[in-house]
C-alpha positions in Angstrom: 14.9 -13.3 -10.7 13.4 -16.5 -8.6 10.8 -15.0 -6.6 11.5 -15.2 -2.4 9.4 -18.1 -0.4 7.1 -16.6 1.6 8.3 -18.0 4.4 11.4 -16.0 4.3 9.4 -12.9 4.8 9.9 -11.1 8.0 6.5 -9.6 7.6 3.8 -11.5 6.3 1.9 -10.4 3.0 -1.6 -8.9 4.0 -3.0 -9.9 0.3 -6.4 -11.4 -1.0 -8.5 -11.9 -4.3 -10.4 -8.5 -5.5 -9.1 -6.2 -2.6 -10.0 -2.8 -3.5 -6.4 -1.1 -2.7 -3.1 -2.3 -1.6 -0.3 -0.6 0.0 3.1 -1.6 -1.3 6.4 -0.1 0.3 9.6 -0.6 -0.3 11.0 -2.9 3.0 10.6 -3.1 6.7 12.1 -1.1 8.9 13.9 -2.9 11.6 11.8 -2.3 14.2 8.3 -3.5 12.1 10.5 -6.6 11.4 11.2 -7.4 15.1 7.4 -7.2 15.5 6.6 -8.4 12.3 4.2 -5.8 11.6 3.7 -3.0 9.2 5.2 0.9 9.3 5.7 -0.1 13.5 7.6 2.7 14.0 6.5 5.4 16.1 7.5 8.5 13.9 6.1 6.6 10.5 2.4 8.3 9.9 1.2 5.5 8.0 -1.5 4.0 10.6 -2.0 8.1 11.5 -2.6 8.8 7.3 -4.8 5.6 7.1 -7.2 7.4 9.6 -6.9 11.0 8.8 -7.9 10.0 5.2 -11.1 8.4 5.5 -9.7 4.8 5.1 -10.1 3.3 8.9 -12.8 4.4 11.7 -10.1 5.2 13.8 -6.1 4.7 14.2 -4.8 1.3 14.3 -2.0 0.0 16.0 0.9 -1.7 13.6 -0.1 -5.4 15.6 -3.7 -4.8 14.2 -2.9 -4.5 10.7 -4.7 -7.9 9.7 -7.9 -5.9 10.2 -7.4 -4.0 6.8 -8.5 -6.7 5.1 -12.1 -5.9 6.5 -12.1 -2.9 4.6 -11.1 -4.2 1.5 -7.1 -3.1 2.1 -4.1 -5.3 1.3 -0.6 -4.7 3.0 3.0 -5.7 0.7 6.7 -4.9 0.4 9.0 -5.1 -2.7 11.4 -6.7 -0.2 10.0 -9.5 1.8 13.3 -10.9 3.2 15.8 -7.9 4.6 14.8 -4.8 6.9 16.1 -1.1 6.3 15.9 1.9 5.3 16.3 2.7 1.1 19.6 4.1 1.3 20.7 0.4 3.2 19.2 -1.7 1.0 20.6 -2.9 -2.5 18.9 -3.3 -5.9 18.6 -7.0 -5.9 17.0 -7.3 -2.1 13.5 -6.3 -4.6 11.5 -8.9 -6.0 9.2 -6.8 -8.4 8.5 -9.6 -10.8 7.4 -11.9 -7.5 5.2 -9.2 -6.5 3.7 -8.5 -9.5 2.8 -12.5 -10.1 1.1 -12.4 -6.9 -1.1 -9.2 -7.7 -1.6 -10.6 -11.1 -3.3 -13.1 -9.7 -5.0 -10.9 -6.6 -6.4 -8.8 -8.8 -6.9 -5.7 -6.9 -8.4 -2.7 -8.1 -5.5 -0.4 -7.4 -1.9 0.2 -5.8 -1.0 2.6 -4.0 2.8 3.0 -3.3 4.0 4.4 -0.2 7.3 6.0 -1.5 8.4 7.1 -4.8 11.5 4.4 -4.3 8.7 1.3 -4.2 7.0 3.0 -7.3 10.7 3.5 -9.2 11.4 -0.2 -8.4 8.0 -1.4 -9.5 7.9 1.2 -12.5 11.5 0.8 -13.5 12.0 4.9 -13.6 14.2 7.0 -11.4 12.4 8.7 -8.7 13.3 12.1 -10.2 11.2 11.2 -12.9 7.4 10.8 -10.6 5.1 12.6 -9.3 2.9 11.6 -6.2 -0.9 11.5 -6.9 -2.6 9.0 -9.6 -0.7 8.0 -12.3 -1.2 8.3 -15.7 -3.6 5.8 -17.3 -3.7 2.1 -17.6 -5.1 -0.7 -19.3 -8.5 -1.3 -18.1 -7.6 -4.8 -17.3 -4.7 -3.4 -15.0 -5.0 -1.8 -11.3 -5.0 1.8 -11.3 -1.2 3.1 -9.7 -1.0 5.9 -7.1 2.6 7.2 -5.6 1.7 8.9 -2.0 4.4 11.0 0.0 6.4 8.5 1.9 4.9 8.3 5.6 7.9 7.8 7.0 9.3 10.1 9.8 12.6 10.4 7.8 10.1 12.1 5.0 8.4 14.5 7.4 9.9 17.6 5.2 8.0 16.1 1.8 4.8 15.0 3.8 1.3 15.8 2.3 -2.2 13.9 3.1 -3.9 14.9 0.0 -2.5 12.4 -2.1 -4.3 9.5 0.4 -7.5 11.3 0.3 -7.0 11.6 -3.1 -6.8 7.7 -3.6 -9.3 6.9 -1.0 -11.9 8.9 -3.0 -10.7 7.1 -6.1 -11.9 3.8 -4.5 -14.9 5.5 -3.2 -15.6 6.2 -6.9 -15.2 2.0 -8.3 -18.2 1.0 -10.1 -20.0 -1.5 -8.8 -17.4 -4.5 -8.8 -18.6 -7.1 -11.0 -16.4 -10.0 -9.2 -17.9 -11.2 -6.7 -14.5 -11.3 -4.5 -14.3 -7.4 -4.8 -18.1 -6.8 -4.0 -17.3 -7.1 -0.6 -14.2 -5.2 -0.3 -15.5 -2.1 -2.3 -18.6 -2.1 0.0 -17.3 -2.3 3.3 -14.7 0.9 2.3 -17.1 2.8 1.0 -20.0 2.3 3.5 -16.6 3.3 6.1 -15.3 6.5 4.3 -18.7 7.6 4.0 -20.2 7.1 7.5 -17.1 7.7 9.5 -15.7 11.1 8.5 -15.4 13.6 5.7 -12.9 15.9 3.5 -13.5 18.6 5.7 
């Protein structure tokens, strides 16, 4: 599969070098395409999640998603180009293998997949088959993998937070980063998820 230019994408990719977590869902919805921002619509609990688990000081509105990077957060879809929900997209609107080239690259020190449709895609397993929480172990060299409970008003009836606080203590947890594009990152999340809130 050629990979999609990125200036097709109706939602820019929020990715850098060393990030210490990135988000990766499956497509836009039609309303975070018109505003060409991430999960913008009002009955997702992505932004709401994102707070409630320790990983920003406060909720953030979909326009202010750029400000993730601060702490060390990256922002992706496995389909850059079309807007929908799962059951209206088709198998070849995904671009795994260009998303994986980029990461490759990015380097971050985990995934996190926001529905068990982007982890099937990106795993090449039928949902039936996964579990949400941390997935089972990779080579060192490769990010760790977490599916979370899709935040997605649509999901309310499967919704549980524990599997975000779950990978926000997992990145509270990174040793020390020894490239010096993750230092950064790892430091301003944990110094955040440790002086903002806690489990209780």
């Amino acid at each position: 599969m050629t990979p999609r230019p990125a200036s097709t994408h109706l939602v820019p990719d929020l990715l850098g070098p060393g990030l210490s977590l990135v988000f990766v869902g499956t497509a836009p919805s039609a309303r975070s395409a018109a505003e060409a921002s991430y999960y913008a619509h009002p009955g997702n609990r992505f932004w709401r999640a994102l707070h409630e688990a320790g990983f920003t000081p406060r909720c953030y509105h979909p326009s202010e998603y750029r400000l993730l990077l601060r702490h060390g957060i990256g922002l992706t879809d496995l389909c850059k180009t079309r807007a929908g929900t799962d059951a209206e997209l088709a198998p070849s609107d995904f671009d795994p293998v260009g998303l994986k080239r980029r990461l490759k690259a990015l380097k971050p020190a985990a995934i996190a997949f926001t529905s068990k449709t982007a982890a099937s895609v990106w795993l090449g397993r039928p949902t039936g088959r996964l579990t949400t929480g941390r997935q089972p172990s990779r080579p060192p060299d490769e990010p760790t993998l977490f599916i979370l409970p899709s935040p997605s008003g649509q999901a309310v009836r499967y919704w549980d937070i524990a599997p975000w606080i779950e990978a926000r203590r997992h990145v509270d947890s990174l040793p020390a980063p020894s490239d010096p594009r993750r230092i950064q990152a790892t430091n301003s999340l944990r110094t955040l998820s440790k002086g903002v809130r806690s489990d209780g």
